[in-house]
Structure formats: structure tokens, C-alpha cells
N, C-alpha and C positions, 0 to 999 in steps of 0.2 A: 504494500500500500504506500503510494507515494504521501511524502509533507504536504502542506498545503499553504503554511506559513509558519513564520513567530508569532505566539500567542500574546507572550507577555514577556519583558525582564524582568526581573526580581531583583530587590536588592533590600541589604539588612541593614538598617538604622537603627541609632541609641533613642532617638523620641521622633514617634511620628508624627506630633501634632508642628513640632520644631522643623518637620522635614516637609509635613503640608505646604507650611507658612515660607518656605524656600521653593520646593519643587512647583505649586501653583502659585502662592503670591510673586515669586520674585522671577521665575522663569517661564510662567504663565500655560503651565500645563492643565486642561482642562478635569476636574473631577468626574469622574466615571461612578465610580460608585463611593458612598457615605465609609466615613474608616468604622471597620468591623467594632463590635467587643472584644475584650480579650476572649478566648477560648482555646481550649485543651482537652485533654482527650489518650489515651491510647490508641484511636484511630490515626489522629492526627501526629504523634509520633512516631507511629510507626511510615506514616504515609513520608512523612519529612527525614527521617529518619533521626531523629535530635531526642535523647530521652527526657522526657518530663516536661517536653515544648511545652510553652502557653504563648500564643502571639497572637498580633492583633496586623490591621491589612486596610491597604487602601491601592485604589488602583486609579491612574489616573491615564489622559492621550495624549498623546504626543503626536498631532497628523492623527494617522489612520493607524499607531502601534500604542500599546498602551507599556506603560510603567507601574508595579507593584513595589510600593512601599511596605514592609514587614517590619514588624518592632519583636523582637523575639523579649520574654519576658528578664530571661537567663543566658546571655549570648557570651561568647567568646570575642573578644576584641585582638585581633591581632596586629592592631598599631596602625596609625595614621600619621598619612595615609600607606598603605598596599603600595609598592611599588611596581611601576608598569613592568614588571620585566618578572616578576613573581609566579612563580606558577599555579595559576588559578588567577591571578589579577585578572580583571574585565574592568570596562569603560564603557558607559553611555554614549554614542552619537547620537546626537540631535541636528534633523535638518534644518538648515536654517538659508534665508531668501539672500539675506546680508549679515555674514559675519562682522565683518567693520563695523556695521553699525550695532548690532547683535552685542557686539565685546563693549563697544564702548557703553551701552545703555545698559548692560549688568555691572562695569565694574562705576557707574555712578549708583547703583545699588551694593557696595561694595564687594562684588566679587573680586577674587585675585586671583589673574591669569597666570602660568607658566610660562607666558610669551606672548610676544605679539604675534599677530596672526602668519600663519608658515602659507605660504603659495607653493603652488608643486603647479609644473607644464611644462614637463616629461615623466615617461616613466609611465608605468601603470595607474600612477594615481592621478594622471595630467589633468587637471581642470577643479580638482581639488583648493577650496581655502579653508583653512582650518584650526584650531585653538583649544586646550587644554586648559578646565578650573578641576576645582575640587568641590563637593556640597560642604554644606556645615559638620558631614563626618568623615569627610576624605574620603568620600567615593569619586572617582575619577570620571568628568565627563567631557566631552568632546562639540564644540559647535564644529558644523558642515555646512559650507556652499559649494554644489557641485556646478562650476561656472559654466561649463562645457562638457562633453562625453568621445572622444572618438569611437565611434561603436565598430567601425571596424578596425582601426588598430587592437581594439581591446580582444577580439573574436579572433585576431590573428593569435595573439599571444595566448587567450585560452587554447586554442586549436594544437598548437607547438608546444606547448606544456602538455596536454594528457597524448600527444604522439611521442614525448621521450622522456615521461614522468618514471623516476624510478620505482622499481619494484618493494612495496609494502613491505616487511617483514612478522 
């Protein structure tokens, strides 16, 4: 049975009503659904696999992708922020119309970039503008302006990768 999409990202925060008040107030992601109660369960332990879980949930749009905010009651902090380069680290991309203007109108709401915005026009990423924050927990996120596409340089180089991709192990 084929995928059909991404459902949702997940991601784990210290307070969700603090990560509401960031992910929709200040980044202007649309509320989807009212954040949960707390609840718990040995269903929902086992289904998450975490014992003794109790969490609580909000899901918010992003476009046409949603974003799940999770507040685990009992979590593990493994320092902030993850570095990109950690195995398991992950980053949000969010599309975005105008990064330039994007960066500057978050960090007059004090976000603090990692840089100023990186342009790429070559390479596989050509047409890319792009920028790294952090949220209020050191989760990593990414704005995107895809400026342009070559869609068939991009189909050459898939095509030349899966004809001399190496073999799996």
C-alpha cells in the first residue's frame, strides 16, 4: 500500500500553552484543534511507547501540513538546543512567500536567527532562500522561499542517482 502523505510533525515541549503563544501568536500558525486534557493510560503508553506517559496535545496548520505540539507530563530533556548534526535531531520547515521579510518581522518579535538568510543557485537546492531560529525550547526551525524550481535539472539528477545508487547493505 502506497503513503499518501505526512500527517502531522510532532514535536515535544516543556509548556504548551508557552509554545501556543509562540507557534500561533508569534509565527501565526492556524489552531486546528483546542489543546487536549492531560491524559494517560496504559493504552497510550504503550501506543507511544514512554512508561507512565501523561500528555497533553495541540495541533495546529501550517498551509495544508499540520504541527503537533505535545507537553509530555515526565519528559527527558536532552539539552538545548539538539544539535543539527545529532542523530535523531529534526527541524521544522516552514514555507514561506518572503523570507527577508519573514526574518525581519519575527526577529522584531524577538526571535534570534542563526544567520542571515543563506541563498543557494546551484546545486540541488538552486532556488532555495533560507534561515534557521530556535522556538522558546530549542527546537530547530527553518523558514523557506523556494524562488524558482528547475524541474528538469532536478529529474536529471534524480534519474543519475537511482541509475548508480549504491547497493543497501
Amino acid at each position: 500500500m502506497p503513503l499518501t502523505g505526512v500527517h502531522h510533525t510532532g514535536l515535544v515541549v516543556q509548556d504548551l500553552d508557552r509554545s501556543i503563544a509562540f507557534w500561533h501568536g508569534v509565527l501565526g500558525l492556524e489552531l486546528v484543534t483546542e489543546p487536549s486534557p492531560w491524559f494517560a493510560g496504559p493504552e497510550l503508553s504503550r501506543g507511544v511507547g514512554v512508561r507512565d506517559a501523561e500528555l497533553r496535545q495541540v495541533c495546529l496548520a501550517a498551509g495544508g501540513d499540520v504541527v503537533e505540539l505535545l507537553e509530555y507530563r515526565h519528559r527527558l530533556d536532552a539539552g538545548h538546543p539538539v544539535p543539527q548534526n545529532h542523530l535523531g535531531a529534526m527541524h521544522v520547515a516552514l514555507r514561506v512567500t518572503d523570507v527577508v521579510g519573514m526574518r525581519r518581522d519575527l526577529a522584531a518579535h524577538g526571535v534570534e536567527f542563526l544567520s542571515e538568510v543563506n541563498v543557494v543557485d546551484d546545486g540541488v537546492l538552486a532556488g532555495w532562500r533560507w534561515v534557521y531560529f530556535h522556538d522558546p525550547d530549542g527546537i530547530s526551525v527553518e523558514l523557506v522561499e523556494q524562488a524558482y524550481t528547475d524541474t528538469a535539472a532536478r529529474s536529471q539528477g534524480i534519474a543519475a542517482y537511482l541509475a548508480t545508487r549504491p547497493p543497501i547493505r
